[in-house]
C-alpha positions in Angstrom: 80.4 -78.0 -48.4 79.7 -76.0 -45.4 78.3 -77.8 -41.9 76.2 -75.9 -39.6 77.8 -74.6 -36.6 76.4 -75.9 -32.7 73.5 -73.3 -31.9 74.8 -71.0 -29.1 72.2 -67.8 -28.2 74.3 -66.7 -25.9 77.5 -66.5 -27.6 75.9 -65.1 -30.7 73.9 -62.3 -28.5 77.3 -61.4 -27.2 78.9 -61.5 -30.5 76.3 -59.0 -31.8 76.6 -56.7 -29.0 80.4 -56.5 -29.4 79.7 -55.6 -33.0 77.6 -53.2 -32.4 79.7 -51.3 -29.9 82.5 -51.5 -33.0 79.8 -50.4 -35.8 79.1 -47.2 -33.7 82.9 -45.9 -32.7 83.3 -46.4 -36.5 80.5 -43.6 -36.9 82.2 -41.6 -33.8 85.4 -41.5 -35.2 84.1 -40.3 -38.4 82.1 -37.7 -37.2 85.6 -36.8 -35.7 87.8 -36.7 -38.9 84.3 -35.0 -40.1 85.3 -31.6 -37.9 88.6 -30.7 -36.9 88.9 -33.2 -34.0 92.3 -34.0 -35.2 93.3 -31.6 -37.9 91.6 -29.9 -40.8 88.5 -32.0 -41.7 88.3 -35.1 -43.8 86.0 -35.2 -46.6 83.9 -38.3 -46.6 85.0 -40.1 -49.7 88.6 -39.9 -47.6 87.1 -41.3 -44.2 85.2 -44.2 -46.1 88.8 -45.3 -48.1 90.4 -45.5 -44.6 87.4 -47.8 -43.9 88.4 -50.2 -46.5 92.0 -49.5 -46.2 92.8 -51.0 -42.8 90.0 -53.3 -43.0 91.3 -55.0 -46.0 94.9 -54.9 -44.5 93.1 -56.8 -41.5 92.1 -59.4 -43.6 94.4 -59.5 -46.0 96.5 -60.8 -43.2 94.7 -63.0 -42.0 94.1 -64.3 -45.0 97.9 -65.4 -44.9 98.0 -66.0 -41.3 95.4 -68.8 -41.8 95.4 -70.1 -45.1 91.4 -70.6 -45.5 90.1 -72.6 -48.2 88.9 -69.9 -50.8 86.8 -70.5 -54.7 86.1 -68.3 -57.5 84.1 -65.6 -56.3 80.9 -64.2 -58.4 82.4 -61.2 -59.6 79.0 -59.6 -60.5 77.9 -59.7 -57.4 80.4 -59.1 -55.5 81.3 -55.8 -57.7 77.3 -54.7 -57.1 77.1 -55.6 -53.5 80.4 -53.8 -52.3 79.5 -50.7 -54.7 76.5 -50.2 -52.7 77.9 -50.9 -49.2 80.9 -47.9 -50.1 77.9 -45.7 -51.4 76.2 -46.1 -48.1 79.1 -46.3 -45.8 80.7 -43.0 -47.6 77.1 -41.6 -46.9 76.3 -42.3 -43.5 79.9 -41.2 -42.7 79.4 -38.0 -44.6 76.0 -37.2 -42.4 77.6 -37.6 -38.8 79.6 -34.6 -40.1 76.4 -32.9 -39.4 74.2 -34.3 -37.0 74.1 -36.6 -33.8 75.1 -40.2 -34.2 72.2 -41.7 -32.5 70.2 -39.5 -35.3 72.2 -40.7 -38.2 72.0 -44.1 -36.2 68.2 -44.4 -35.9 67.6 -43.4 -40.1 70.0 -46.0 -40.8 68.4 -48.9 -39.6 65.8 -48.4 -42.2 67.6 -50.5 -44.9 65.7 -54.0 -44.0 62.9 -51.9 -45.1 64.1 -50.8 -48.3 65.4 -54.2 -48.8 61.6 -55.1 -48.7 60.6 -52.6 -51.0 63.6 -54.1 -53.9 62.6 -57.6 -53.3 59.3 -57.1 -55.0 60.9 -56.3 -58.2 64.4 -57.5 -57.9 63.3 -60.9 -56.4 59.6 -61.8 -57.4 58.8 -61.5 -53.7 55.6 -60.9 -52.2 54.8 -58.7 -49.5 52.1 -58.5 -47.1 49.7 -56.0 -44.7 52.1 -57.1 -41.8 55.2 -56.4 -43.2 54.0 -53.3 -45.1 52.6 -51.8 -41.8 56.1 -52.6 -40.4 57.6 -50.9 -43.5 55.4 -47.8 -42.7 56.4 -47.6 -39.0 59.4 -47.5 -39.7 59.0 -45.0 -42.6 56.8 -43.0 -39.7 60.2 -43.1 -37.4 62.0 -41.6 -40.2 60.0 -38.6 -41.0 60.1 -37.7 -37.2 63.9 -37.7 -37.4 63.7 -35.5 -40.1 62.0 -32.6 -38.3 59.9 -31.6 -41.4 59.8 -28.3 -39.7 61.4 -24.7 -41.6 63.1 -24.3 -37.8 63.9 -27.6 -37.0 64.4 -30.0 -40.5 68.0 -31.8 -40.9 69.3 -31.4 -44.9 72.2 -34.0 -43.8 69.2 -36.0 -42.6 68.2 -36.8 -45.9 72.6 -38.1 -46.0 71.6 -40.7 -43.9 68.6 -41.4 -46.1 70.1 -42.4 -48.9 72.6 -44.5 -46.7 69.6 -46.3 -45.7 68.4 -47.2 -49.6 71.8 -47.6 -50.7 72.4 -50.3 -48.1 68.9 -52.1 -48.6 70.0 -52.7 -51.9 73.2 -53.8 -50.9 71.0 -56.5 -49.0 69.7 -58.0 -51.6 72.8 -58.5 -53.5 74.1 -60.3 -49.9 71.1 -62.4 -49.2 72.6 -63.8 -52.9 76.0 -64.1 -51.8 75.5 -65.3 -48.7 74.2 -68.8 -50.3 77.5 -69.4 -52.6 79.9 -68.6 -50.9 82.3 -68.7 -48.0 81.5 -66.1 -45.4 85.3 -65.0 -44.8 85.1 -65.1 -49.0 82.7 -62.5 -49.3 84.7 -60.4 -46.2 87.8 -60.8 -47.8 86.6 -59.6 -51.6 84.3 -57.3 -50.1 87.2 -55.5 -48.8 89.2 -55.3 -51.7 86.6 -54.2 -54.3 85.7 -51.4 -51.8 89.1 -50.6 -51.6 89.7 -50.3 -55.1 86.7 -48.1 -55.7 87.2 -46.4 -52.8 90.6 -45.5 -54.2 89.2 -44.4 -57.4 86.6 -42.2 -55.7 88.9 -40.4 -53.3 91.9 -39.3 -55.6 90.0 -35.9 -56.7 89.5 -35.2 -53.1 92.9 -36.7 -51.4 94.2 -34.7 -48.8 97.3 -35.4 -46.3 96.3 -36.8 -43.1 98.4 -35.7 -40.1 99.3 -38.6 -37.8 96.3 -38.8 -35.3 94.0 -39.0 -38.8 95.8 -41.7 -39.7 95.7 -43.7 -36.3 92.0 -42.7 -36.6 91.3 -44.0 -40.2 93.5 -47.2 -39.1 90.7 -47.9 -35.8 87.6 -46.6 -38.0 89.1 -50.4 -40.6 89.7 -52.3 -37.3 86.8 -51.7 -35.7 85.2 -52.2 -38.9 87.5 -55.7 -39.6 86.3 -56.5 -35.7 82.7 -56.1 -36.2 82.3 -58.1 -39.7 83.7 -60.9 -37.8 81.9 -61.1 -34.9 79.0 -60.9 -37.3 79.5 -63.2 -38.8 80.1 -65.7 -35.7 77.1 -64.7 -34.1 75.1 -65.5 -37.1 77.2 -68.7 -37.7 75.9 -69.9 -34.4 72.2 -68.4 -34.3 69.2 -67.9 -36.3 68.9 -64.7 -37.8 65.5 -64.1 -36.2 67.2 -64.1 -32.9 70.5 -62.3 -34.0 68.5 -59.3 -35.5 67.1 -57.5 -32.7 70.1 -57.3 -30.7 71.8 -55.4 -34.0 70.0 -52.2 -32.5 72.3 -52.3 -29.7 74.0 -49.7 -32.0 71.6 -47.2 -31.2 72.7 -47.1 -27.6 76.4 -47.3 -28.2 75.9 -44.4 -30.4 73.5 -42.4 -28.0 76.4 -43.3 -24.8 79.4 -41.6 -27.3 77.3 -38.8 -28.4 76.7 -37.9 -24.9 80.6 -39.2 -24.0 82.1 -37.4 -26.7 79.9 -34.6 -28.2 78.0 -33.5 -25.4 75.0 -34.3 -26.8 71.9 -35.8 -25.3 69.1 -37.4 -27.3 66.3 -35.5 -27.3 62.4 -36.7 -27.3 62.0 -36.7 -30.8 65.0 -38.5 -31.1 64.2 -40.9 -28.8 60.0 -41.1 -30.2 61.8 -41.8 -34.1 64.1 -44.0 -32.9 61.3 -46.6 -30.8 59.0 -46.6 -33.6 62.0 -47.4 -36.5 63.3 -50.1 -34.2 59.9 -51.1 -33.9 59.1 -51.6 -37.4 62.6 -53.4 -38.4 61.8 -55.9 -35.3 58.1 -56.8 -36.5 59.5 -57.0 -39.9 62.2 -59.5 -39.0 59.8 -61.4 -37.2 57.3 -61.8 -39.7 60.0 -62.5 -42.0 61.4 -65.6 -39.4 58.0 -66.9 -39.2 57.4 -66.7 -43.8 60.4 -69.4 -44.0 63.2 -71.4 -42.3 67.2 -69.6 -42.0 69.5 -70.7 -44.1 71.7 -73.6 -42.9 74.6 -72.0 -41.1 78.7 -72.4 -42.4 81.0 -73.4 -40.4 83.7 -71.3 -41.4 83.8 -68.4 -38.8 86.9 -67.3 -38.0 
């Protein structure tokens, strides 16, 4: 059975901030296959199978490389969980097509609060007046990003919407996992049931890349491979009360390459949405810390 790692804040801070600076160049390089960056553009369903391509390749190999112990895997859940994480991957990679990654960034850290909203009938859980005025803070954040104005409102917005719900339901399904199994277990499987849907879902659509698209797709799995790992590490080594607010480092790394890359600054309504999303998700994680103890933490990092 698993033993719980040494408690190290400030490896697991570092660990988190790494991954988010690998999280958001995955969204940069897809909003460049997105446009013609590098050749005619991608369509979505392409980008996210290059996701779980090279990923999977990542850990397929290390899989060899290091032998670790593995068991049977719950299928069920496994097949659920990983069918919602391609939905929302394939659309939040499909929004930054459209609009700025700090934007697309910002919407997408609604899924804790989704993953709130399914607990109540998927779990039995209960929810409060604290966590439901985090809920509708963060919901507020949202609607700003939108711009719910005929001049000003986002259609691809509403992209990074449904990557948000998608991906709080792909929460649930993990917070399951992540007490039977093997953390480099549910990476490994993970990768190769989003590989085979992913597959399945692109064929329709399959188009050849040229050379740079494929280097591209190869970094948007490594960094991908890279950032589930230090993920995992950090929260091997940290409660998740204190891991989760640095995961909104993202939203910087993403605002930095817009402005690198795109020539794009965040504007004030970006930057208004974005404090009070951030804001919600934080309170909500903190009430959650304070309802009940982490989970013990494995030991099988890698």
């Amino acid at each position: 059975m698993y033993q719980a790692r040494a408690q190290n804040n400030a490896l697991a801070a570092g660990l988190i901030a790494v991954a988010t600076a690998f999280i958001a160049a995955t969204t940069l390089m897809a909003k460049a296959l997105g446009g013609d960056s590098f050749g005619a553009a991608l369509p979505a369903l392409q980008i996210s199978h290059g996701r779980f391509l090279f990923a999977f390749v990542v850990f397929g190999g290390a899989t060899l490389i290091l032998r670790p112990a593995l068991e049977r895997p719950h299928w069920g859940l496994h097949i659920a969980r990983t069918a919602c994480g391609w939905g929302g991957i394939t659309l939040m990679f499909a929004s930054v097509a459209f609009i700025p990654l700090a934007d697309a960034t910002a919407i997408s850290f609604l899924n804790p609060v989704f993953a709130m909203m399914l607990a109540i009938p998927l779990l039995g859980e209960k929810v409060g007046r604290i966590r439901w005025s985090a809920a509708a803070m963060a919901m507020a954040g949202a609607a700003i990003l939108l711009r719910p104005t005929p001049d000003s409102f986002q259609p691809a917005a509403l992209l990074a919407l449904g990557a948000a719900m998608v991906m709080g339901m792909e929460l649930i399904f993990i917070k399951k996992l992540a007490l039977r199994e093997n953390p480099f277990q549910i990476l490994l499987v993970n990768n190769f049931i989003g590989l085979c849907i992913a597959t399945l879902a692109v064929l329709p659509v399959w188009q050849p890349p040229t050379a740079a698209q494929w280097a591209v797709l190869g970094g948007i799995g490594g960094c991908m491979a890279l950032a589930q790992t230090c993920f995992v590490n950090a929260m091997a080594r940290a409660d998740a009360s204190f891991v989760a607010p640095f995961s909104y480092g993202t939203l910087i790394f993403a605002a930095l390459y817009d402005i690198i890359f795109f020539d794009v600054v965040p504007d004030a309504i970006t930057l208004a949405g974005a404090a009070i999303i951030i804001a919600g998700a934080v309170l909500l994680a903190l009430r959650e810390a304070r309802l009940k103890p982490s989970p013990p933490r494995p030991t099988t990092a890698v």
